[in-house]
C-alpha beads as a LAMMPS data file, in Angstrom:
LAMMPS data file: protein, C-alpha beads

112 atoms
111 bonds

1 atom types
1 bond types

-500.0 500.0 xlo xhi
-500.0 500.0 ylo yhi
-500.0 500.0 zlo zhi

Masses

1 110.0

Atoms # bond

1 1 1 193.129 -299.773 78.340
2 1 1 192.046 -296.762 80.031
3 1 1 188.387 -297.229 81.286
4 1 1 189.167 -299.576 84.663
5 1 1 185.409 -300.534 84.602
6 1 1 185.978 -302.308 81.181
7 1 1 189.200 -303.812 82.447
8 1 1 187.868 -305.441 85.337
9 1 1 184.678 -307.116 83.443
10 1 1 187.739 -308.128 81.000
11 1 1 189.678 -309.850 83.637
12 1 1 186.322 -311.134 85.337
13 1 1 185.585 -312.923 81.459
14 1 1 189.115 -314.531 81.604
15 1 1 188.209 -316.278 84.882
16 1 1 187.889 -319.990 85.939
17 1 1 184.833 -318.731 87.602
18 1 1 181.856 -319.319 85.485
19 1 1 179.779 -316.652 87.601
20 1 1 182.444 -314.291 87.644
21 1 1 182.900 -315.114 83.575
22 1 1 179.276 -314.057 83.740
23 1 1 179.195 -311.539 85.294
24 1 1 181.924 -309.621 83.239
25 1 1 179.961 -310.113 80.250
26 1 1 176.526 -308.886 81.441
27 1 1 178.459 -305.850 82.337
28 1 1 179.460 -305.031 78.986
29 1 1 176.667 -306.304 77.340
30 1 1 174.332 -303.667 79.165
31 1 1 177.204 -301.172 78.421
32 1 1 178.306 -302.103 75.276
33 1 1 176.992 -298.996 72.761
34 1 1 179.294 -296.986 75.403
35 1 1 182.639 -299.165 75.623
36 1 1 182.637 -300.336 72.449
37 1 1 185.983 -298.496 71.114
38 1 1 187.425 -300.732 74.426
39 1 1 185.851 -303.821 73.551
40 1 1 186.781 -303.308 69.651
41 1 1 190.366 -302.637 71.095
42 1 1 190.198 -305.727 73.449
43 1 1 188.956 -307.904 70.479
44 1 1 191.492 -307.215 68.223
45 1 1 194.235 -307.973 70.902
46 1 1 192.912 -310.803 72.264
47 1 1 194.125 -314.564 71.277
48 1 1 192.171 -316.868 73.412
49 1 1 189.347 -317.902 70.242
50 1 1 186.402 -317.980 72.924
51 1 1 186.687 -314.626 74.654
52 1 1 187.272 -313.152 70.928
53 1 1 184.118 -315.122 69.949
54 1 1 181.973 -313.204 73.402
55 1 1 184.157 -309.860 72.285
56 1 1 182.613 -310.054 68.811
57 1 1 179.303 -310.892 70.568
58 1 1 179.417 -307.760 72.594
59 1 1 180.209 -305.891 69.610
60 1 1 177.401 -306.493 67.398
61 1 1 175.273 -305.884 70.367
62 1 1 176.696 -302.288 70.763
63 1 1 175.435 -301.875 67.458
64 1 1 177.775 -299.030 66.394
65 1 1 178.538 -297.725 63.138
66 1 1 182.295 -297.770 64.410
67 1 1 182.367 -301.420 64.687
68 1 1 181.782 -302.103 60.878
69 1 1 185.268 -302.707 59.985
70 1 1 185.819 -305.252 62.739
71 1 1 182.633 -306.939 62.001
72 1 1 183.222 -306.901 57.857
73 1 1 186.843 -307.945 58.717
74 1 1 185.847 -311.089 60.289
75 1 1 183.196 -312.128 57.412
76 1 1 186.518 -314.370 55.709
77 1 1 187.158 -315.973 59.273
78 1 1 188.123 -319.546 59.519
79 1 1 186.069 -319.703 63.214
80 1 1 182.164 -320.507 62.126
81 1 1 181.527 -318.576 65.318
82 1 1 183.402 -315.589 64.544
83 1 1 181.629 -315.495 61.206
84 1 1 178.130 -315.499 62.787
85 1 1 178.633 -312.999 64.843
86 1 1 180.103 -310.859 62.255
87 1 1 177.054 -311.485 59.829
88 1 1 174.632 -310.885 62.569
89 1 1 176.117 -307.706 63.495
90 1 1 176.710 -306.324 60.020
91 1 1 172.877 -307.548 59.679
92 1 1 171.536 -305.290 63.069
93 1 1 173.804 -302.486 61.583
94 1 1 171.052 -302.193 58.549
95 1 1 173.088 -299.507 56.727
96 1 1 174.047 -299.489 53.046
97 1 1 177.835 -299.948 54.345
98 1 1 176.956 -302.944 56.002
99 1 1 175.055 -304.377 53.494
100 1 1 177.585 -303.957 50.797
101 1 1 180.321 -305.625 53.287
102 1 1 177.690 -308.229 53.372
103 1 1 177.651 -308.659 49.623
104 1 1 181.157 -308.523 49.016
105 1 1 181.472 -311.557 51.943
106 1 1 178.421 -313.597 49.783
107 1 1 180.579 -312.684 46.195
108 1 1 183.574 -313.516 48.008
109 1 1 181.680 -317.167 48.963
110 1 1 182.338 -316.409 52.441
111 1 1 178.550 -316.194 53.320
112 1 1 176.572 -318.688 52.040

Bonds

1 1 1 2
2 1 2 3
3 1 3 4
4 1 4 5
5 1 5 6
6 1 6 7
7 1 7 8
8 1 8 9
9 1 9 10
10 1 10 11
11 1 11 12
12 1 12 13
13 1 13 14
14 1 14 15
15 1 15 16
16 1 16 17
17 1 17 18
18 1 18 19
19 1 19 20
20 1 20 21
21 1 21 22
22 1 22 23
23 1 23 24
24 1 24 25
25 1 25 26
26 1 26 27
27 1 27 28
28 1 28 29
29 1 29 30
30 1 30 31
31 1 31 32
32 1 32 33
33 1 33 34
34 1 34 35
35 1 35 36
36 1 36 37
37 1 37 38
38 1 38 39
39 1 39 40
40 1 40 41
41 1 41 42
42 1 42 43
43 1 43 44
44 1 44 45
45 1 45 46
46 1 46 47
47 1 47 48
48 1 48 49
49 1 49 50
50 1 50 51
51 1 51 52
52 1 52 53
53 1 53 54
54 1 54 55
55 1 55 56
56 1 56 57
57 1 57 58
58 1 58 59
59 1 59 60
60 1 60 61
61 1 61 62
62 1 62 63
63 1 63 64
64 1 64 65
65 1 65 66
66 1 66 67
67 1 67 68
68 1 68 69
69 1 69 70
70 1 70 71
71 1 71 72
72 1 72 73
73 1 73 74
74 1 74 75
75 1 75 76
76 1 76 77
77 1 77 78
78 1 78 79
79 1 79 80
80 1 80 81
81 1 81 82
82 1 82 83
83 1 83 84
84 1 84 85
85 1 85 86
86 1 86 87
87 1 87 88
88 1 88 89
89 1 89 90
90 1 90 91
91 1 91 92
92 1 92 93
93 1 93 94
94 1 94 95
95 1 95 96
96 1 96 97
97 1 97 98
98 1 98 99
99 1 99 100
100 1 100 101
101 1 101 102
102 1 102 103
103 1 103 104
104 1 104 105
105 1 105 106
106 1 106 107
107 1 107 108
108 1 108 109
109 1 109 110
110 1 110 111
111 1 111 112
């Protein structure tokens, strides 16, 4: 990952720390419309379920166009959390794409 702003509030999320976990997050949250390609990236390489569940977080609050594939990809997830997020952000997206992704995910009987 390039930006070594985003990379630090990354490492600061993975802490033991809970202020530094804080911290880290209300970084990117008040900068997520403009790292959002990084936390996208970070997201879909990251294995640890509760820092993707904050990634996914920080995502739908970038509200970005961009993010509608990760978001619409995580509609079928097994993690309730993931799923929330996912329909939230499609949800704040309020574009026909997003809505459609959100129909397909209620057809599919992934949204109830």
């Amino acid at each position: 990952m390039a930006n070594q702003r985003v990379e630090r509030a990354l490492q600061s999320m993975r802490s033991p720390d809970p202020a530094l976990r804080a911290q880290g997050f209300d970084f990117l949250r008040e900068h997520a419309d403009a790292y959002v390609d990084e936390i996208v990236e970070a997201f879909r390489e990251e294995r640890d379920d509760e820092l993707r569940c904050l990634l996914l977080e920080l995502i739908t609050e970038a509200r970005s166009p961009g993010a509608l594939t990760v978001l619409a990809d995580q509609l079928d997830s097994d993690d309730e959390s993931l799923r929330f997020w996912a329909i939230r952000g499609l949800e704040m997206l309020d574009s026909a794409e997003a809505r459609q992704a959100l129909h397909r995910g209620r057809v599919n009987g992934w949204i109830a």
